[in-house]
C-alpha positions in Angstrom: -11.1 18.6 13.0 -8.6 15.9 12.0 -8.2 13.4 14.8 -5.6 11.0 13.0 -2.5 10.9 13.6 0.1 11.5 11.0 2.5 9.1 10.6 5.1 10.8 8.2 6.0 13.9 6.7 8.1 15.3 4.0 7.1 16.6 -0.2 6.2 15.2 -3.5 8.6 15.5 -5.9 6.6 16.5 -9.3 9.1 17.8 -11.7 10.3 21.1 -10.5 7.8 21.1 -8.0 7.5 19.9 -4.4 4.5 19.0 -2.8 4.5 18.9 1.0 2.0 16.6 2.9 1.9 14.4 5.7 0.8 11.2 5.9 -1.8 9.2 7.4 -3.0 5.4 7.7 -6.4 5.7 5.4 -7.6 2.1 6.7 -7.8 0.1 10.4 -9.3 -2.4 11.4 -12.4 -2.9 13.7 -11.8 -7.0 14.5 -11.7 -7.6 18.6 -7.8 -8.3 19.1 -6.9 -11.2 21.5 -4.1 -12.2 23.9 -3.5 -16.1 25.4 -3.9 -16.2 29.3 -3.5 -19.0 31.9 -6.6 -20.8 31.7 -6.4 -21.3 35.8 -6.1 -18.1 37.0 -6.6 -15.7 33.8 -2.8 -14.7 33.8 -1.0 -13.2 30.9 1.4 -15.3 29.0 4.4 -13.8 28.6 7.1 -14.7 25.8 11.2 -15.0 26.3 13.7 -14.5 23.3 15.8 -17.8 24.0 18.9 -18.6 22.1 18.5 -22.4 20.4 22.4 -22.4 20.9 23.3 -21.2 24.7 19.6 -21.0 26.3 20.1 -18.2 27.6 17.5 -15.1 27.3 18.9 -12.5 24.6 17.3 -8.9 24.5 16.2 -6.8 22.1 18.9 -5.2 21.6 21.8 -7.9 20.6 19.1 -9.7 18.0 20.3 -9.7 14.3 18.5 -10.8 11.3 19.5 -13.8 9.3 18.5 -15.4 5.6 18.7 -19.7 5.4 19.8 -20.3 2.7 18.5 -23.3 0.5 21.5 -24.9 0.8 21.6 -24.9 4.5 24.1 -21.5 4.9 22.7 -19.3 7.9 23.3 -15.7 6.4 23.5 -12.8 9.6 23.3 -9.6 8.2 23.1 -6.1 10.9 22.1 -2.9 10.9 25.3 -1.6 9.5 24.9 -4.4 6.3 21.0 -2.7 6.0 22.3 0.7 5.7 24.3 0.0 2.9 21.0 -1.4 0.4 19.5 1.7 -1.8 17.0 3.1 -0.5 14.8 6.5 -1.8 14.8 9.8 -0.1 13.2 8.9 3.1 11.1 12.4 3.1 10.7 12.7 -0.6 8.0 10.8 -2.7 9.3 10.8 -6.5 7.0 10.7 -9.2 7.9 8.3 -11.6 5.4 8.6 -14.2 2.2 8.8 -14.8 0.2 5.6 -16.3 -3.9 5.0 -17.5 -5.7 4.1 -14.3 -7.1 1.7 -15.7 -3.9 -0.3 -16.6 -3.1 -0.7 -12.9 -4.6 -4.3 -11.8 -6.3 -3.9 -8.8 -4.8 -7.8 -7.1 -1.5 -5.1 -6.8 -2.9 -2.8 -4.8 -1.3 -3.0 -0.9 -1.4 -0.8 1.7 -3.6 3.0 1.3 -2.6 6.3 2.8 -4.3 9.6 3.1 -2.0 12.8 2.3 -2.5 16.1 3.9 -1.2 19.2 2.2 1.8 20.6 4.5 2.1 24.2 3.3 0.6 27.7 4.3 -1.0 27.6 1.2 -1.9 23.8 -0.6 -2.0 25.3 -4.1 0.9 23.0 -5.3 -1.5 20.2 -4.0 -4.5 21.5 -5.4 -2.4 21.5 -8.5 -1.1 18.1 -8.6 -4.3 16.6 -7.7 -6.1 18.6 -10.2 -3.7 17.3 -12.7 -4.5 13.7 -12.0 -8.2 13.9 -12.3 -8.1 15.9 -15.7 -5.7 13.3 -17.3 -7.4 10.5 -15.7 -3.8 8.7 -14.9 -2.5 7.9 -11.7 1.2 8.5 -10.7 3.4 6.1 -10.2 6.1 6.9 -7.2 8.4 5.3 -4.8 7.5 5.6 -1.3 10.1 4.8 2.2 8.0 4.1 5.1 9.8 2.5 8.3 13.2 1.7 6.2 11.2 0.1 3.4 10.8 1.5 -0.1 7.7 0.0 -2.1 6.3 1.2 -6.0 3.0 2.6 -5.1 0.1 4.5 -6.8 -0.4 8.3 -6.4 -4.5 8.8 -7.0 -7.0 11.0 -6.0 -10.0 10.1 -4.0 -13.0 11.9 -3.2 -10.8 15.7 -2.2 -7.8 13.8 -1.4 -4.5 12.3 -2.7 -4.3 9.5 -1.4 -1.0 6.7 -2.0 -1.5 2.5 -2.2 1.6 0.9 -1.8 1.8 -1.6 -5.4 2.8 -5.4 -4.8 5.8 -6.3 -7.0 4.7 -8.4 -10.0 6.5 -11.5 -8.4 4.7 -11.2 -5.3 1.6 -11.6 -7.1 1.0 -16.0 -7.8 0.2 -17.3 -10.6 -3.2 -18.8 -11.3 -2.4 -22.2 -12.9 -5.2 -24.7 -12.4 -5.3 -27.6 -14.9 -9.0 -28.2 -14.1 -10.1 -25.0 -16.3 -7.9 -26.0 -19.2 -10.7 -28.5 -20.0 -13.8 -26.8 -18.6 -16.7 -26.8 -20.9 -17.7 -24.0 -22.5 -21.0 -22.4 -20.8 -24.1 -23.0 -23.3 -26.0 -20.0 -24.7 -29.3 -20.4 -22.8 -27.4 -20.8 -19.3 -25.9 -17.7 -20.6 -28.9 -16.4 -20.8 -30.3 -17.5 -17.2 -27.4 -16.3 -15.4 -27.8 -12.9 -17.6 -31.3 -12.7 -16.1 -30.2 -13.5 -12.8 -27.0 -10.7 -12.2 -29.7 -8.3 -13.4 -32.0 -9.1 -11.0 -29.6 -9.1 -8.5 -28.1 -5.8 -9.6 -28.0 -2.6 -7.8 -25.3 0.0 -6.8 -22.7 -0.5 -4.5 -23.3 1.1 -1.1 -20.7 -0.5 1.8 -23.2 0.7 4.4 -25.3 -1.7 3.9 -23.1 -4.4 4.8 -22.1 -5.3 8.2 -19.5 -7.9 9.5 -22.0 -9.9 11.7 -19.4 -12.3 13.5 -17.6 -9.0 15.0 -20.8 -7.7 16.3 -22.4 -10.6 17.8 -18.5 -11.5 19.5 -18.7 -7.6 21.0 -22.2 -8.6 22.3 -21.0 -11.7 23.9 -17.8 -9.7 25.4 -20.1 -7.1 26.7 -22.6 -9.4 28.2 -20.0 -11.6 29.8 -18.4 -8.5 31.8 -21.7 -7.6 32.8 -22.7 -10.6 34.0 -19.7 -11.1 35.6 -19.0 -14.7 37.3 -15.7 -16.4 36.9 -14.8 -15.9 33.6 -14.0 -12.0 34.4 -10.9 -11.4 36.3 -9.3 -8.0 37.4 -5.4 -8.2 36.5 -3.0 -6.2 39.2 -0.2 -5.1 38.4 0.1 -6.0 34.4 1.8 -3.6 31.9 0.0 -3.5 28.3 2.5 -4.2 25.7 5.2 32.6 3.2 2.6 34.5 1.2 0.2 32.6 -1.4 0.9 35.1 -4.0 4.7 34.5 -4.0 3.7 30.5 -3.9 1.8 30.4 -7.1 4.8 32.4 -8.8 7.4 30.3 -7.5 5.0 27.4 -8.4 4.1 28.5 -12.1 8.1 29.2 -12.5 8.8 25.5 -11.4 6.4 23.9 -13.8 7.6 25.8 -16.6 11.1 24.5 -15.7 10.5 21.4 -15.4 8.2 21.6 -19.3 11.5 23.5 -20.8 13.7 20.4 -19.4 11.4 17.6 -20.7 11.6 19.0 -24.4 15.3 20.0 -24.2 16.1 15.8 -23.0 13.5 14.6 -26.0 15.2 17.1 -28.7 18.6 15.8 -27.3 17.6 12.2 -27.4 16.3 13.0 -30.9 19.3 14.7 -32.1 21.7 12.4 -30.9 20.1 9.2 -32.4 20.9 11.0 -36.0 24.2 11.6 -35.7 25.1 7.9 -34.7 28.0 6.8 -36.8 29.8 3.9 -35.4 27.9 0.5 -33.7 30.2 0.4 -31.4 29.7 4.3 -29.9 26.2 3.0 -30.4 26.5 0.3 -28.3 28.3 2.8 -25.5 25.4 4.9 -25.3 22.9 2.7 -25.1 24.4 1.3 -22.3 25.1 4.9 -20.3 21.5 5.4 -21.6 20.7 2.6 -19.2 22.5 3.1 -16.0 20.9 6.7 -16.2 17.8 5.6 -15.7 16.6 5.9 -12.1 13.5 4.5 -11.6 14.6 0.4 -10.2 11.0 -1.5 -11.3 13.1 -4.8 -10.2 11.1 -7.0 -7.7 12.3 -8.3 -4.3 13.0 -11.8 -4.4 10.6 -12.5 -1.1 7.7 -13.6 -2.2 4.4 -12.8 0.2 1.9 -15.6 0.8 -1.3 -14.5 -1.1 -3.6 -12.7 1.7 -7.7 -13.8 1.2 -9.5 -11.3 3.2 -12.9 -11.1 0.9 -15.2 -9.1 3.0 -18.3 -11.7 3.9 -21.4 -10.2 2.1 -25.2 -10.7 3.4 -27.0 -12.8 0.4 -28.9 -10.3 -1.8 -32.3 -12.0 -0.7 -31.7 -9.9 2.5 -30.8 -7.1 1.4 -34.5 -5.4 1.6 -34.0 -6.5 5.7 -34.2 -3.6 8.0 -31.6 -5.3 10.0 -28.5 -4.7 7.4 -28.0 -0.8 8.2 -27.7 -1.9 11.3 -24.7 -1.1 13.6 
């Protein structure tokens, strides 16, 4: 029985063919999640919006979003000035294209979501995810999740589809460190050592076998703390907490067929059409409405986010013949 929560619905658009599923978040987070209190009497503290202008308190409800500029200009943009930016079909998830895995650096990959099939029958799923193992590619699509539209990858793991949002190239920072431009060159025999080393050290990845240590000794210390009690555990008072399968797979077969006969009528069109260019500057005309037809925007966002270093910590591999890391 599936106990998550599903977070958005709507289809895959694959060719023809749509794909319904619903979304869920495929990753949380187990670290213990902290709020500041008075020190003297264990209070909550509480936060107020205040205006740097008037001082007065301003709600929810009348706050804007602005841009500073570098030149000093305060931009205030609204709602009304958001809904106006392109955006994708909020409940459709276009496939771009599809692209070698392997091709995809891994330093892009974001945010991951598990996709349920959303259908009386999940053949088109089955299909599709099919599909993507056989050709070993993964789809490229755009994805709108809370007003924001991100390139992400379409992949299957395990049973199920699953989509990681993509960083855009820009976000990613550049690794520029003069000190490597004149690093040595490793000699053969440390080569060699190291070699020995790695293999010695080598086994197959199993994540069970890790644990995050600091998060279970701090649930420990929050557990023995409340049942020792004493003054350092308070009781607050009062405090708010912020249709038939059959006719499915002919409908479905029809659709892919569809969308096959429309791929090789746009190549033989493209093809045709390049021939019969006479004049540059026609040329140059449809080359440019060539352009503007093309849907997919790969251009990056300007805002560029802070690079994130969450490495999981690892127990040395010395340990890892201790009983104690399968533990909890």
């Amino acid at each position: 029985m599936n106990l998550m929560r599903s977070i958005w619905k709507g289809s895959i658009a694959f060719g023809l063919v749509n794909v319904p599923v619903k979304v869920y978040s495929a990753t949380e987070t187990h670290d213990i999640r902290f709020h500041q209190v008075h020190a003297k009497d264990g209070g909550r503290i509480k936060y107020d919006r205040v205006c740097s202008e008037c001082g007065k308190s301003v709600q929810f409800a009348d706050i804007d979003k602005a841009y500073d500029s570098p030149d000093g200009e305060r931009v205030i943009l609204t709602d009304e000035d958001f809904d106006k930016l392109p955006a994708a079909e909020k409940h459709e998830i276009p496939v771009l294209e599809f692209v070698p895995t392997e091709q995809i650096d891994p330093i892009l990959y974001d945010k991951s979501y598990f996709l349920e099939p959303d259908s009386s029958s999940p053949k088109a799923y089955v299909l599709l995810r099919q599909t993507l193992l056989d050709t070993e590619r993964t789809a490229l699509v755009h994805f709108t999740l809370r007003q924001k539209t991100r390139l992400a990858a379409l992949r299957v793991r395990e049973n199920t589809l699953v989509i990681q949002t993509l960083l855009w190239p820009d976000e990613v920072r550049a690794a520029e460190f003069p000190s490597l431009d004149d690093a040595p060159e490793a000699r053969p025999q440390e080569v060699k050592m190291a070699t020995s080393l790695v293999e010695s050290m080598s086994s197959d990845f199993d994540p069970t076998e890790y644990t995050d240590d600091y998060q279970i000794e701090l649930r420990k210390l929050i557990d023995d703390t409340i049942e020792n009690g004493g003054e350092k555990v308070v009781r607050p008072e009062g405090e708010t907490t912020s249709d038939g399968e059959d006719a499915e797979v002919v409908d479905l077969v029809a659709a892919l067929q569809r969308s096959v006969e429309a791929a090789g009528k746009s190549a033989k069109t493209a093809h045709s059409s390049s021939k019969t260019k006479t004049a540059a500057n026609k040329g140059a005309s449809e080359n440019k409405s060539a352009s503007e037809e093309k849907t997919p925007q790969k251009k990056a966002a300007a805002k560029k986010a802070p690079a994130k270093n969450t490495a999981p910590s690892k127990r040395p591999a010395a340990e890892k013949s201790a009983p104690a890391r399968k533990g909890a």
